[in-house]
Structure formats: C-alpha cells, structure tokens
PyMOL Python script that loads the backbone (N, CA, C, O; Angstrom):
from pymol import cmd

cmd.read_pdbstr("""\
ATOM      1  N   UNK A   1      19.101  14.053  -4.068  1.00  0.00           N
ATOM      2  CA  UNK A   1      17.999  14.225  -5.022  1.00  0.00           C
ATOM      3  C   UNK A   1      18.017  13.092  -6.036  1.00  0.00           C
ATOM      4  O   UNK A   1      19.047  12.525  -6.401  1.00  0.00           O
ATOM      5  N   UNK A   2      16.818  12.819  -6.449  1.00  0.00           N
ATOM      6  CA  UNK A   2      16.654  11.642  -7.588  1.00  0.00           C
ATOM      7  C   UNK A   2      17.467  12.123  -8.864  1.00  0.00           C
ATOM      8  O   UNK A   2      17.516  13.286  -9.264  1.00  0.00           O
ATOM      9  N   UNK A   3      18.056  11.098  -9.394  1.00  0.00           N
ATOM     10  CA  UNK A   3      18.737  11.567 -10.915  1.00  0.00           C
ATOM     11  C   UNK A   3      17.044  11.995 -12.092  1.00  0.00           C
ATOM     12  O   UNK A   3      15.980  11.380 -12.015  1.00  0.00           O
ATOM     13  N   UNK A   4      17.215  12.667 -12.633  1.00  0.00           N
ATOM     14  CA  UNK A   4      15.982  13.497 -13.286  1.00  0.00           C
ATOM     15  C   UNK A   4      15.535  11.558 -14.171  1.00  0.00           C
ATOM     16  O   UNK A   4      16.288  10.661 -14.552  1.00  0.00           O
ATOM     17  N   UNK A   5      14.189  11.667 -14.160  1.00  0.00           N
ATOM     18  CA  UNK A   5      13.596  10.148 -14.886  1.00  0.00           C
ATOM     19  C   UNK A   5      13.472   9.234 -13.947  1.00  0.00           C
ATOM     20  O   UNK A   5      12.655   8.436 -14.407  1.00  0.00           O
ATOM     21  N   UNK A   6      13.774   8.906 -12.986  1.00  0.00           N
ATOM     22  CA  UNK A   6      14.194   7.959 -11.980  1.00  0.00           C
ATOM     23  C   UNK A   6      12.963   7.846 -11.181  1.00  0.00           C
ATOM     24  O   UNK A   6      12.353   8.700 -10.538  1.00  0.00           O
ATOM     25  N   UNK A   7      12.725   6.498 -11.384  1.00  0.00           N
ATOM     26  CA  UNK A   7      11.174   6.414 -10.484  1.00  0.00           C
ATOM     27  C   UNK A   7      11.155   6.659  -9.242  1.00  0.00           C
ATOM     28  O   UNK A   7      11.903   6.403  -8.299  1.00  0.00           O
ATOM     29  N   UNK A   8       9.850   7.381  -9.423  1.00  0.00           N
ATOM     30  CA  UNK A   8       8.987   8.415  -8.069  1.00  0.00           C
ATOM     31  C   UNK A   8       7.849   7.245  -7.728  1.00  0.00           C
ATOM     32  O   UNK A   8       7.378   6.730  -8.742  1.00  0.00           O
ATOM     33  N   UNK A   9       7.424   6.833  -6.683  1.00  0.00           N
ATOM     34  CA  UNK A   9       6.596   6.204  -6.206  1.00  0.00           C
ATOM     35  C   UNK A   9       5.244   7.119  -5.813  1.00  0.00           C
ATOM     36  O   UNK A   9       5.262   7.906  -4.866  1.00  0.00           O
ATOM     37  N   UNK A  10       4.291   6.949  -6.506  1.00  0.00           N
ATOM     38  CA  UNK A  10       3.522   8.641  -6.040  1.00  0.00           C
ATOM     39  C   UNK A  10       1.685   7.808  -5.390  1.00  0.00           C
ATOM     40  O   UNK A  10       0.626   8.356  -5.086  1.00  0.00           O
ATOM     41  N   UNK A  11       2.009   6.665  -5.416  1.00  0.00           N
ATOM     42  CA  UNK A  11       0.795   6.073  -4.354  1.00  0.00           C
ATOM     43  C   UNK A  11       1.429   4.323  -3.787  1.00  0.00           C
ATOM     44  O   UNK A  11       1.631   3.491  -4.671  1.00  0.00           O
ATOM     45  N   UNK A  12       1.667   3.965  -2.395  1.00  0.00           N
ATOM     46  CA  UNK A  12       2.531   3.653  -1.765  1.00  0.00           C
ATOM     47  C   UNK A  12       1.588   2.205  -1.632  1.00  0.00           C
ATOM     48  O   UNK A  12       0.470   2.447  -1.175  1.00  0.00           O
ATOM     49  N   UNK A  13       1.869   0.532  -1.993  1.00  0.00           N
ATOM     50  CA  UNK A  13       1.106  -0.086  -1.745  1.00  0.00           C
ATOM     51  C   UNK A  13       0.275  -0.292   0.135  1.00  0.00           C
ATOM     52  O   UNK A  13       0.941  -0.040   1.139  1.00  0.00           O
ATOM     53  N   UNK A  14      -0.563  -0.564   0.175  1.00  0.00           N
ATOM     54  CA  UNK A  14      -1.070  -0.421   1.489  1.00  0.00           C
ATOM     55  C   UNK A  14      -1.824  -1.875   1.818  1.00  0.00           C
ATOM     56  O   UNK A  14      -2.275  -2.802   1.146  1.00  0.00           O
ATOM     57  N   UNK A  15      -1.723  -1.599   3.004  1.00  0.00           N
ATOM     58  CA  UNK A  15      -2.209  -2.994   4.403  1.00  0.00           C
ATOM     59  C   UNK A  15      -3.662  -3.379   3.716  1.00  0.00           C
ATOM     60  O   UNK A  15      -4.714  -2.768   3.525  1.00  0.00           O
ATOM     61  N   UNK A  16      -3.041  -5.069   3.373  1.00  0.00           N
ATOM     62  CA  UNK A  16      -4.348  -5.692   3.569  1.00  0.00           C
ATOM     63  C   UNK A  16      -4.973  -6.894   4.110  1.00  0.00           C
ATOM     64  O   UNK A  16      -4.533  -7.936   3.624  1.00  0.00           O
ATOM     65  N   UNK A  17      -5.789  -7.003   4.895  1.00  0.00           N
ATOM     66  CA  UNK A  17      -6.594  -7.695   5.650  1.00  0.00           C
ATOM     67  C   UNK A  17      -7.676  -8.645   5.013  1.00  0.00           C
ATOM     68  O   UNK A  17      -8.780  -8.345   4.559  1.00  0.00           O
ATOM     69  N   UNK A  18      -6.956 -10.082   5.115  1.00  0.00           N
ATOM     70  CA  UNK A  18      -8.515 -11.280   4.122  1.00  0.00           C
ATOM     71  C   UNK A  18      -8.650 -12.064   5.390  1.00  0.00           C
ATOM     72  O   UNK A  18      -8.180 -12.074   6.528  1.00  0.00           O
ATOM     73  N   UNK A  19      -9.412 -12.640   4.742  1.00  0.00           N
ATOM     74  CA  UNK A  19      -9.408 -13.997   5.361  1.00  0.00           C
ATOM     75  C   UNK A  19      -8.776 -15.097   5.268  1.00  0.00           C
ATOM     76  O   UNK A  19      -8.121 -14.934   4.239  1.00  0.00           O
ATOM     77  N   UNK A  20      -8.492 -16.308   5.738  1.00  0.00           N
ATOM     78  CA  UNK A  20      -7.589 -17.210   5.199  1.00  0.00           C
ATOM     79  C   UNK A  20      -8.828 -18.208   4.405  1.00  0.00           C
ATOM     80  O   UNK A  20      -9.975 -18.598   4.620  1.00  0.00           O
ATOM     81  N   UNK A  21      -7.841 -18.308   3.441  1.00  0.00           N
ATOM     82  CA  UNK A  21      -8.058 -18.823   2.093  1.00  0.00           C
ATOM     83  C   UNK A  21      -9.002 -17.767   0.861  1.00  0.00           C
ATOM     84  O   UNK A  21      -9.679 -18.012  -0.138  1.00  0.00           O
ATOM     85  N   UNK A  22      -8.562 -16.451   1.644  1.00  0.00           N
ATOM     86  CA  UNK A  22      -8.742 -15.424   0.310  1.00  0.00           C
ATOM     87  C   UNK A  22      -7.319 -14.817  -0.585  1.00  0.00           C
ATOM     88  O   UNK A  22      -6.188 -15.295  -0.501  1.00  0.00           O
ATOM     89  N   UNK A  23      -7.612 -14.001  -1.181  1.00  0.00           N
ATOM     90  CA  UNK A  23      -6.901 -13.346  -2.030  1.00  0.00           C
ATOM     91  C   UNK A  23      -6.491 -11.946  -1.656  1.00  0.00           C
ATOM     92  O   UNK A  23      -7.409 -11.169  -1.916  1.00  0.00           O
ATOM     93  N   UNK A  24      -5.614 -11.446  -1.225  1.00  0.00           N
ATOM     94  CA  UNK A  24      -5.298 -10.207  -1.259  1.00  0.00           C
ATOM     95  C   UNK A  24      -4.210  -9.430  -2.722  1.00  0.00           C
ATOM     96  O   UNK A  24      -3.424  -9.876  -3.558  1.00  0.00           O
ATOM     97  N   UNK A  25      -4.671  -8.315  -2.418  1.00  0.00           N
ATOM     98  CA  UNK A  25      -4.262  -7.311  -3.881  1.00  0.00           C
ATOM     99  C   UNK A  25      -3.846  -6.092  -3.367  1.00  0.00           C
ATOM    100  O   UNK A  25      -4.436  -5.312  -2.620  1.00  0.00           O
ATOM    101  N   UNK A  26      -2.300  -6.015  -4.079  1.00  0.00           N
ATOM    102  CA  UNK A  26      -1.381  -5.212  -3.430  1.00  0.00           C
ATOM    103  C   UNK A  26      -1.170  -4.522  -4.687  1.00  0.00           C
ATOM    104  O   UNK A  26      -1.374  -5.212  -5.686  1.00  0.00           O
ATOM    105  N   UNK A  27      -0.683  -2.908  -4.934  1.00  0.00           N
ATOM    106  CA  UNK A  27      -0.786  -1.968  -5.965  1.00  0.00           C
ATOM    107  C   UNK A  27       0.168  -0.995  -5.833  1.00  0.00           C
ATOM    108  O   UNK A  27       0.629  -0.824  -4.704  1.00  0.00           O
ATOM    109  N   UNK A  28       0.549  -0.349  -6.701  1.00  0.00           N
ATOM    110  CA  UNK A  28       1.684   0.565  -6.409  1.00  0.00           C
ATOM    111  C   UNK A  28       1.304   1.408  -7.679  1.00  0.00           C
ATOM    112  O   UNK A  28       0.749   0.928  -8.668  1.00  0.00           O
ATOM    113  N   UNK A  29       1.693   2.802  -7.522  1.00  0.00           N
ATOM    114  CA  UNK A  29       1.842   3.453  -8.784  1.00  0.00           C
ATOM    115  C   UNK A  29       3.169   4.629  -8.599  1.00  0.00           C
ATOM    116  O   UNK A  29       3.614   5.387  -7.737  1.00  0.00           O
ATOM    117  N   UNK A  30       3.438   4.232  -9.959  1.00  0.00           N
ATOM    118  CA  UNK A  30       5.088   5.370 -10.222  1.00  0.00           C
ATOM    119  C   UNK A  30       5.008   6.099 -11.329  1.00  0.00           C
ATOM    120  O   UNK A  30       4.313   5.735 -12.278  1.00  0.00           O
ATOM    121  N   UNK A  31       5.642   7.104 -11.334  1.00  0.00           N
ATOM    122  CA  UNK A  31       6.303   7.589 -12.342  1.00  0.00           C
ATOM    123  C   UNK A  31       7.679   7.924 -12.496  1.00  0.00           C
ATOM    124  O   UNK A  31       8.397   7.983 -11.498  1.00  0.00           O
ATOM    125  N   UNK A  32       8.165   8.169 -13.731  1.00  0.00           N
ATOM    126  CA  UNK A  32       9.676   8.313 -14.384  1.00  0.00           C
ATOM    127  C   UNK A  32       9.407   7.446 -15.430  1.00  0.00           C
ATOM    128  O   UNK A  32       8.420   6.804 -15.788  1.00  0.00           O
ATOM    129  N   UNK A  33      10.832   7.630 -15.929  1.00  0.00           N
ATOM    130  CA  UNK A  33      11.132   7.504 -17.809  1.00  0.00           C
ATOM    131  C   UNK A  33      10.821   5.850 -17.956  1.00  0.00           C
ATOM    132  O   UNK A  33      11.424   4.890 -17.476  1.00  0.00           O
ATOM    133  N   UNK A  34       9.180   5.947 -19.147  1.00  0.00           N
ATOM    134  CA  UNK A  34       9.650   4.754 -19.498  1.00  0.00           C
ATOM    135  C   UNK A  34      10.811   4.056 -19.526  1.00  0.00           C
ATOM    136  O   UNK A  34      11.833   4.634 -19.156  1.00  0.00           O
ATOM    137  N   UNK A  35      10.889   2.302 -20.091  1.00  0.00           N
ATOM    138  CA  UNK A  35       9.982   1.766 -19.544  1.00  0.00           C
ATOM    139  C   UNK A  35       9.970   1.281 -18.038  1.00  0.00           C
ATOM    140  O   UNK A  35      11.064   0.827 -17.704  1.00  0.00           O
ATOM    141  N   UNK A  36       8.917   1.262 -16.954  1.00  0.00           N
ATOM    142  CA  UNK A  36       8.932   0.996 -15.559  1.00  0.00           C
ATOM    143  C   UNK A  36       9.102  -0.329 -15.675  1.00  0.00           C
ATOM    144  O   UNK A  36       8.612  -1.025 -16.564  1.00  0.00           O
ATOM    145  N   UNK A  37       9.987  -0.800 -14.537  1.00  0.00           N
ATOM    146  CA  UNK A  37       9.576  -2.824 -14.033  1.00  0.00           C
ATOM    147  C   UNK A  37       9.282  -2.648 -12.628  1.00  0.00           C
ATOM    148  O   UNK A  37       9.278  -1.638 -11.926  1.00  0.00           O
ATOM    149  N   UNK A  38       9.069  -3.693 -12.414  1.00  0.00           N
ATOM    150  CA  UNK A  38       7.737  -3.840 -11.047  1.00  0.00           C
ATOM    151  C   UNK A  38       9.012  -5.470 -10.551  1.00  0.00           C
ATOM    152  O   UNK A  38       9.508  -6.355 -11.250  1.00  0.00           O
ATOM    153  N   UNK A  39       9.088  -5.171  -9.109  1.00  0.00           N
ATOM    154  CA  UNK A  39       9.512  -6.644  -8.888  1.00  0.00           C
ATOM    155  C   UNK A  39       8.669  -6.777  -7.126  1.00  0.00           C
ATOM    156  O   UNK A  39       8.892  -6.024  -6.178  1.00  0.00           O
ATOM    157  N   UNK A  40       8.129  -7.440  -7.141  1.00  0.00           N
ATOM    158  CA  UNK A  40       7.302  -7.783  -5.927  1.00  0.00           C
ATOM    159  C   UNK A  40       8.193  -8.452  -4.883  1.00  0.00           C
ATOM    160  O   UNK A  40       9.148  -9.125  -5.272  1.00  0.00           O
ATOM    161  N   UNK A  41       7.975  -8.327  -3.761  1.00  0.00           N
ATOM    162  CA  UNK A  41       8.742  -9.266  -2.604  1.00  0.00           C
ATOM    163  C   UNK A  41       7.706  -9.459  -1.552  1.00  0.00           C
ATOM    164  O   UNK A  41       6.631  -8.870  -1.443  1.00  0.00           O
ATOM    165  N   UNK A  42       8.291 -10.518  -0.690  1.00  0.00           N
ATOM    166  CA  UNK A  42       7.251 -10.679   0.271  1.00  0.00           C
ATOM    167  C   UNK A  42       8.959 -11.379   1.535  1.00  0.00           C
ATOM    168  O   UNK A  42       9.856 -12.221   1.514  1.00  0.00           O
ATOM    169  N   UNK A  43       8.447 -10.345   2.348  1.00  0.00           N
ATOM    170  CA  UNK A  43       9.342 -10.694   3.317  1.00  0.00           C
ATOM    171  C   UNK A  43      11.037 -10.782   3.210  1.00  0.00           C
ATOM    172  O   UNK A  43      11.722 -11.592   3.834  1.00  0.00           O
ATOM    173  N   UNK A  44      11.602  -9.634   2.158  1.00  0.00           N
ATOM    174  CA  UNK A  44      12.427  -9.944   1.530  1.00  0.00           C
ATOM    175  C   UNK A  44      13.136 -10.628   0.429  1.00  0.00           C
ATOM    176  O   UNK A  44      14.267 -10.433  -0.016  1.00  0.00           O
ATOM    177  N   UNK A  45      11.952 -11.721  -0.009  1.00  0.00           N
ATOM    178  CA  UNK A  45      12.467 -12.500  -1.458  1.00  0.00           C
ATOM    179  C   UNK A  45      11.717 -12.269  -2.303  1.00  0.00           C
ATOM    180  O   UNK A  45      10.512 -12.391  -2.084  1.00  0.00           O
ATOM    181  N   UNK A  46      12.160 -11.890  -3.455  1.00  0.00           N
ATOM    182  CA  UNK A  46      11.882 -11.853  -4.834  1.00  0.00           C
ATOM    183  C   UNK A  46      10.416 -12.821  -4.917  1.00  0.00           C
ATOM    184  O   UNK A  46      10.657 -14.005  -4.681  1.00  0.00           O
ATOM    185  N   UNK A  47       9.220 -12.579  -5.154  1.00  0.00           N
ATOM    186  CA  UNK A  47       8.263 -12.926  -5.993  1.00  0.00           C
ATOM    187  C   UNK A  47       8.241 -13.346  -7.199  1.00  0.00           C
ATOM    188  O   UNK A  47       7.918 -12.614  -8.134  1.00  0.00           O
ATOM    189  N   UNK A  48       8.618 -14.718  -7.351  1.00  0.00           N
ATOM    190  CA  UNK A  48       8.521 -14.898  -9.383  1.00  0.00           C
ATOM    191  C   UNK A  48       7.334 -14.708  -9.947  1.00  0.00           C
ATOM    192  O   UNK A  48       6.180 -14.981  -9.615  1.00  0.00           O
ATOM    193  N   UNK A  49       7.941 -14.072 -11.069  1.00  0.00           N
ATOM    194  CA  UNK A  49       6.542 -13.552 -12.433  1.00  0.00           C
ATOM    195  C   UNK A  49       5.672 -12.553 -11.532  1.00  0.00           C
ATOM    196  O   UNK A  49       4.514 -12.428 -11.930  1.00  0.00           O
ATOM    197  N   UNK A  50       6.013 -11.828 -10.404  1.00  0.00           N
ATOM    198  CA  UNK A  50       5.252 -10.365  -9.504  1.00  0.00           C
ATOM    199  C   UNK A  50       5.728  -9.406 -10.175  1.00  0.00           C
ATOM    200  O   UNK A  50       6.279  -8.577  -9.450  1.00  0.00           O
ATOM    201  N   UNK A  51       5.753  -9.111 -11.500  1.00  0.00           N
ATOM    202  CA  UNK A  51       6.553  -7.676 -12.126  1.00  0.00           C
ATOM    203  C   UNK A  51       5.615  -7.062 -12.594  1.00  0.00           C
ATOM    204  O   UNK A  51       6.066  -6.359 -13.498  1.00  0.00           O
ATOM    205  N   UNK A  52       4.097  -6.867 -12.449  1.00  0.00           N
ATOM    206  CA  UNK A  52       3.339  -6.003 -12.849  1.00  0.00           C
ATOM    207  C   UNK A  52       3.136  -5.009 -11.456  1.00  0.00           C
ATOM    208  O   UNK A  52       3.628  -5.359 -10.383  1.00  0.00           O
ATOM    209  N   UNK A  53       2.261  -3.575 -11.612  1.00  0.00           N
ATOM    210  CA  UNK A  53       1.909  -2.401 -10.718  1.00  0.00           C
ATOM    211  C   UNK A  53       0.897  -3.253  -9.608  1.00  0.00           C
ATOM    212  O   UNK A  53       0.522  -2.765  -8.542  1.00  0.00           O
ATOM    213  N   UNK A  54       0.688  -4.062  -9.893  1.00  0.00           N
ATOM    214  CA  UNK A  54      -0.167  -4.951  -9.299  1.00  0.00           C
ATOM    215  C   UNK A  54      -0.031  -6.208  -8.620  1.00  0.00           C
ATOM    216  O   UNK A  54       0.000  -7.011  -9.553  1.00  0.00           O
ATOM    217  N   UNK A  55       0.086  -6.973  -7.362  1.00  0.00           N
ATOM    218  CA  UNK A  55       0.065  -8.350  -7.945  1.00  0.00           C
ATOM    219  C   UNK A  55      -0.680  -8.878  -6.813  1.00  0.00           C
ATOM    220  O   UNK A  55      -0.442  -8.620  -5.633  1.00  0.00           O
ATOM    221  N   UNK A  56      -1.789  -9.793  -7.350  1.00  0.00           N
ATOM    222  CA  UNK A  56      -2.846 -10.556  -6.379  1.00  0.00           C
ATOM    223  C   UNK A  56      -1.902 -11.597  -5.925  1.00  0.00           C
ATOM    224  O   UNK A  56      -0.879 -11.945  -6.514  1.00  0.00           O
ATOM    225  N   UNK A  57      -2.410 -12.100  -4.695  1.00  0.00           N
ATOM    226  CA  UNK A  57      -1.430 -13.042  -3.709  1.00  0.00           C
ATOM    227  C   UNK A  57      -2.174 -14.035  -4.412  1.00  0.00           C
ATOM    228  O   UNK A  57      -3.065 -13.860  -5.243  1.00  0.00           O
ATOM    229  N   UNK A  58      -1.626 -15.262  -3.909  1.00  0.00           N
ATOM    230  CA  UNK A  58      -2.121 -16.996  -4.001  1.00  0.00           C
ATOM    231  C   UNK A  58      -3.350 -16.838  -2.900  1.00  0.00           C
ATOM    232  O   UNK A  58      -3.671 -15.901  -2.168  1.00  0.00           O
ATOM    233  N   UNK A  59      -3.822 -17.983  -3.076  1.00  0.00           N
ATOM    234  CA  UNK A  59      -4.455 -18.213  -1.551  1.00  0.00           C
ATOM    235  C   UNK A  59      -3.874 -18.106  -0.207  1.00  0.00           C
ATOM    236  O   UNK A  59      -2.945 -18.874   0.047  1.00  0.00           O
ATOM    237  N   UNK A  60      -4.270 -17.273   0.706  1.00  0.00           N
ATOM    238  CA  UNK A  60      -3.519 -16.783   1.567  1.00  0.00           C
ATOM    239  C   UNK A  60      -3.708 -18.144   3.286  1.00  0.00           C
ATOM    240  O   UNK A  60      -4.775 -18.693   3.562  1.00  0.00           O
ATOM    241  N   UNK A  61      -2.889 -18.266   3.792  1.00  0.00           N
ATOM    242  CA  UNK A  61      -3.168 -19.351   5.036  1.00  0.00           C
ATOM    243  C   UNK A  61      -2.840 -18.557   5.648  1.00  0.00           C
ATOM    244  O   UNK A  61      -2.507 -17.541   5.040  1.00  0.00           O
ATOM    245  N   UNK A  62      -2.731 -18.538   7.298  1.00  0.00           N
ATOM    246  CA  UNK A  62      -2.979 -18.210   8.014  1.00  0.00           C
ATOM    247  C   UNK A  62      -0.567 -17.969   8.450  1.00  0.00           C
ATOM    248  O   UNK A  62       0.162 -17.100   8.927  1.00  0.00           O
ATOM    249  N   UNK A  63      -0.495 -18.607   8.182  1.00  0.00           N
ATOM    250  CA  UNK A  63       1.295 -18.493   8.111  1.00  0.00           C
ATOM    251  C   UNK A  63       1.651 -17.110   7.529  1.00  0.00           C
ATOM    252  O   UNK A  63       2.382 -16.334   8.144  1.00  0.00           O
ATOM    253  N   UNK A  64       1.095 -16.813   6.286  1.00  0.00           N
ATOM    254  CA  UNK A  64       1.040 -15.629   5.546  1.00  0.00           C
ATOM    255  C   UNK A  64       0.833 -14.718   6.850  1.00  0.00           C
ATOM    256  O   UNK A  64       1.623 -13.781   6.733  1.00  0.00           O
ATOM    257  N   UNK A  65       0.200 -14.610   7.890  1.00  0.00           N
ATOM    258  CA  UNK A  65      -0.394 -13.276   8.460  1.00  0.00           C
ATOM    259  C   UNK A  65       1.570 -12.762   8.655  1.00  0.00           C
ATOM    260  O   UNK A  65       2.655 -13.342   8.627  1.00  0.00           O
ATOM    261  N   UNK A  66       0.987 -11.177   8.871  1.00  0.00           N
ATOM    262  CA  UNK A  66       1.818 -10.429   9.054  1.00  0.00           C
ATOM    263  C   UNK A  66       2.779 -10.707   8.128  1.00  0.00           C
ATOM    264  O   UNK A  66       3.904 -10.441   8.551  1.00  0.00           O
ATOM    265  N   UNK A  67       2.752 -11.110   7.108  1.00  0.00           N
ATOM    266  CA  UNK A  67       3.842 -11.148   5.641  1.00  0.00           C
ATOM    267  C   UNK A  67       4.169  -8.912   5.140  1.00  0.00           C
ATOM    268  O   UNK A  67       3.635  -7.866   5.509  1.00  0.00           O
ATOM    269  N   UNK A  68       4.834  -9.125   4.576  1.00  0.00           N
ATOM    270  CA  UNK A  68       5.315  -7.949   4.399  1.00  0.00           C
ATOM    271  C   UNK A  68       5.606  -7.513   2.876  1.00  0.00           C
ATOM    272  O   UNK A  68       6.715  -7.743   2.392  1.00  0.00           O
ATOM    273  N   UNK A  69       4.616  -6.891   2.141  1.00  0.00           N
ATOM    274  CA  UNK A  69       5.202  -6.948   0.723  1.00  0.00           C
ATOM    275  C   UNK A  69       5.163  -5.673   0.039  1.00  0.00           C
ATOM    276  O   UNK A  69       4.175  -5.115  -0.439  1.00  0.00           O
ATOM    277  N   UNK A  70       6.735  -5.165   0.057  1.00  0.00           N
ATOM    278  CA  UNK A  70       7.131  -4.191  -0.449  1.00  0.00           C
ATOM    279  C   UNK A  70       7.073  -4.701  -1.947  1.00  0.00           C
ATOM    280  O   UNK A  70       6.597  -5.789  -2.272  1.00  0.00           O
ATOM    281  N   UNK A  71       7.661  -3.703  -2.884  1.00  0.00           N
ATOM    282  CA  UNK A  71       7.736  -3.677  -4.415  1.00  0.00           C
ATOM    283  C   UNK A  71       8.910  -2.663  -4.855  1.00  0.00           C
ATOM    284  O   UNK A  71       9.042  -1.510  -4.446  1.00  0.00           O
ATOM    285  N   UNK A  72       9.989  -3.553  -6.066  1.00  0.00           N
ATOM    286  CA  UNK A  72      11.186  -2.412  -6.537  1.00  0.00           C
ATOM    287  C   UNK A  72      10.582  -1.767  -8.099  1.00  0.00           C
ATOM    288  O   UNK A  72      10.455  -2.329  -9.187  1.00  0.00           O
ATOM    289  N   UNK A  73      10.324  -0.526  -7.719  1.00  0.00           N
ATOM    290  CA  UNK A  73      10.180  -0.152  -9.386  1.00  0.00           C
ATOM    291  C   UNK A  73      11.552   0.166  -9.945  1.00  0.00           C
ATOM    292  O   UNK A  73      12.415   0.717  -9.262  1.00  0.00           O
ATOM    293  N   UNK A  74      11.720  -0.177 -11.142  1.00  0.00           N
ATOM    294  CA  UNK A  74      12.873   0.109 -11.758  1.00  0.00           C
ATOM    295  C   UNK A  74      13.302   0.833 -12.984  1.00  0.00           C
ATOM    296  O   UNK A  74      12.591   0.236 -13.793  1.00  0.00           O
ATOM    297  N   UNK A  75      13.861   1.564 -13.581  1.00  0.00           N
ATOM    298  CA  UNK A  75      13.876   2.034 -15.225  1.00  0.00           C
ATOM    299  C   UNK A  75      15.706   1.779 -15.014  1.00  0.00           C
ATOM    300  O   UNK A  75      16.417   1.383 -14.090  1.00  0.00           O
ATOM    301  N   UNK A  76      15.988   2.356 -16.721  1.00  0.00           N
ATOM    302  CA  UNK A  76      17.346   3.030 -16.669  1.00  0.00           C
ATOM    303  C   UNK A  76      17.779   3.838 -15.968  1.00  0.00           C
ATOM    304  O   UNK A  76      18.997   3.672 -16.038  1.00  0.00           O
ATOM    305  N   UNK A  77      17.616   4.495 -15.427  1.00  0.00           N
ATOM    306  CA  UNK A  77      17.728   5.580 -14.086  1.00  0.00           C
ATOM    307  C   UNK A  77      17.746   5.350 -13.044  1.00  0.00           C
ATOM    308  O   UNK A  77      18.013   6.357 -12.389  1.00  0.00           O
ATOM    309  N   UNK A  78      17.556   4.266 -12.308  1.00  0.00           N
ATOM    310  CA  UNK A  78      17.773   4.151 -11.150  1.00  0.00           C
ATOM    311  C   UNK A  78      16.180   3.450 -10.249  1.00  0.00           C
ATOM    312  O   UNK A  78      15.032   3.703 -10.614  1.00  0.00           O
ATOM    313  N   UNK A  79      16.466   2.778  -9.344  1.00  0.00           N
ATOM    314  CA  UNK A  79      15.573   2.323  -8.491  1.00  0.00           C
ATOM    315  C   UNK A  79      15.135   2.687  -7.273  1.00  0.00           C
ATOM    316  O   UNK A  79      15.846   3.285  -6.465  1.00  0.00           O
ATOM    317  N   UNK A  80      13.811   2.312  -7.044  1.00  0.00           N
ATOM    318  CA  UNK A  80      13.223   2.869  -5.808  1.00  0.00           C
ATOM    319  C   UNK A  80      12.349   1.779  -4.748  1.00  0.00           C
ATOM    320  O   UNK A  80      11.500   1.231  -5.451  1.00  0.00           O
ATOM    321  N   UNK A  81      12.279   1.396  -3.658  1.00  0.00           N
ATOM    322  CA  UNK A  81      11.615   0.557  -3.586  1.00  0.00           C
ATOM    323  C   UNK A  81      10.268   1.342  -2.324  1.00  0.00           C
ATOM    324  O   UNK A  81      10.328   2.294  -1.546  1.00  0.00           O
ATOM    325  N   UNK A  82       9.038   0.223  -2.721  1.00  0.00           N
ATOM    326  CA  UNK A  82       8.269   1.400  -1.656  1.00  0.00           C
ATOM    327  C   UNK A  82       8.192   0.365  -0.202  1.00  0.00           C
ATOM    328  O   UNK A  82       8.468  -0.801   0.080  1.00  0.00           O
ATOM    329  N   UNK A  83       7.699   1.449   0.417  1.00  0.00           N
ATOM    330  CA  UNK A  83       7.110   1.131   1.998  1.00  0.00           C
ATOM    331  C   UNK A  83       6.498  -0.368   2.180  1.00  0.00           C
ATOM    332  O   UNK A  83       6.162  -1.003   1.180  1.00  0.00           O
ATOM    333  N   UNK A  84       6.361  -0.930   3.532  1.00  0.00           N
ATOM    334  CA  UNK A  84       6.067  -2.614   3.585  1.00  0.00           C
ATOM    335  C   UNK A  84       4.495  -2.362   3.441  1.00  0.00           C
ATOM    336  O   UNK A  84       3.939  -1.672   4.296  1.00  0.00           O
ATOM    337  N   UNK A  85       3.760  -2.907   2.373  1.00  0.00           N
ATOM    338  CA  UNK A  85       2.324  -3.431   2.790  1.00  0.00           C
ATOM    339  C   UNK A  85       2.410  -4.800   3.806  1.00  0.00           C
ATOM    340  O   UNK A  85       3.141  -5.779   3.663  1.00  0.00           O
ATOM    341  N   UNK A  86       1.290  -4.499   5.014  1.00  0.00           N
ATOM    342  CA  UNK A  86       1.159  -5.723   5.695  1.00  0.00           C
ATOM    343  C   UNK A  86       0.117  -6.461   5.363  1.00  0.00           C
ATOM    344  O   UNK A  86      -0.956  -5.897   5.152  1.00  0.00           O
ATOM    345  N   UNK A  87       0.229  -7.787   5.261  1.00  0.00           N
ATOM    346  CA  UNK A  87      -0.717  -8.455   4.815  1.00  0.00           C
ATOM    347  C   UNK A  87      -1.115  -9.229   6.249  1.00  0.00           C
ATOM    348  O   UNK A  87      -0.260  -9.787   6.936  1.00  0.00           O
ATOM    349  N   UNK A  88      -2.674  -9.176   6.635  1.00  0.00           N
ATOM    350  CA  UNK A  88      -3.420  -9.810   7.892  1.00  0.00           C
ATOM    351  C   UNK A  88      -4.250 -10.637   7.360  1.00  0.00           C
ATOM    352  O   UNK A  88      -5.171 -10.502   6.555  1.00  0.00           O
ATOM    353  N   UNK A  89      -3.632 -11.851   8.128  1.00  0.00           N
ATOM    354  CA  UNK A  89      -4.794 -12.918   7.742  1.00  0.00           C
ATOM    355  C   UNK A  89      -5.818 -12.989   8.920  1.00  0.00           C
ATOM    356  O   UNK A  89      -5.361 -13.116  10.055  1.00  0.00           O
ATOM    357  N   UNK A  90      -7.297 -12.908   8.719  1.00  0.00           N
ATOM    358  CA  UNK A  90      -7.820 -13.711   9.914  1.00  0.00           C
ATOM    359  C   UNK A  90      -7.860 -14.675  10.112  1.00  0.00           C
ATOM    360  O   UNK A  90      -8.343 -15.067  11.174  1.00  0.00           O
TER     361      UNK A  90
END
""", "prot")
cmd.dss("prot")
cmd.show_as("cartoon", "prot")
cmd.util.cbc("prot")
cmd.orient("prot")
C-alpha cells in the first residue's frame, strides 16, 4: 500500500499521434501531499526543465516516432511513475 500522502496518479498520460514537424502534448494528473514535482522522460532519460503536469515536445521528426514518455511525480512521501505515452510520428 502507498505510504498515506504519496502520489496517486489519477489520469495516466496517453498516446499521441502528429505529424512530423508538429508538436505533441503529453499530461498527467496526481494527487498527494503538496508540494508535487513532475520529471518528464522520453525513452528513459530525464527531460531537462520537463517538471511541469504538462510538457509540449520540441518539434517532432520522424526519429521521434515510437518515443516513449513516461513522467515521475514526486513529493516527500514517496514516488510514482506513470504508464509509457507513445508518441507517433507520421
């Protein structure tokens, strides 16, 4: 069981599909004990400055397809990370 405060992931970012040389926008929402941090990844590495519930990609190329971008929410209590959004380029 989660330690009581400990972020709950309660809408899971999900698959998105652009075009190449668009923008895709990946989202997450949590709860538990202020304050939340947000750390974005894509394919396993850390995203710099991706620490908001949110984070719009760069311009996406066609290399990007099938990229994978989970997200760690974090508090004093403990961490959670959610499910892979897939990102499809056409």
């Amino acid at each position: 069981t989660p330690t009581p405060g400990s972020p709950v992931i309660t809408t899971q970012p999900t698959d998105q599909t652009v075009k190449a040389g668009g923008f895709a926008k990946f989202k997450v929402t949590a709860t538990g004990s202020a304050p939340l941090t947000y750390q974005w990844r894509k394919n396993s590495v850390n995203i710099a400055g991706a620490t908001k519930a949110v984070y719009n990609t760069p311009t996406t190329s066609s290399p990007d397809n099938g990229a994978l971008f989970p997200v760690i929410v974090s508090n004093s209590a403990g961490s959670v990370i959610s499910s892979n959004a897939k990102l499809t380029v056409r």
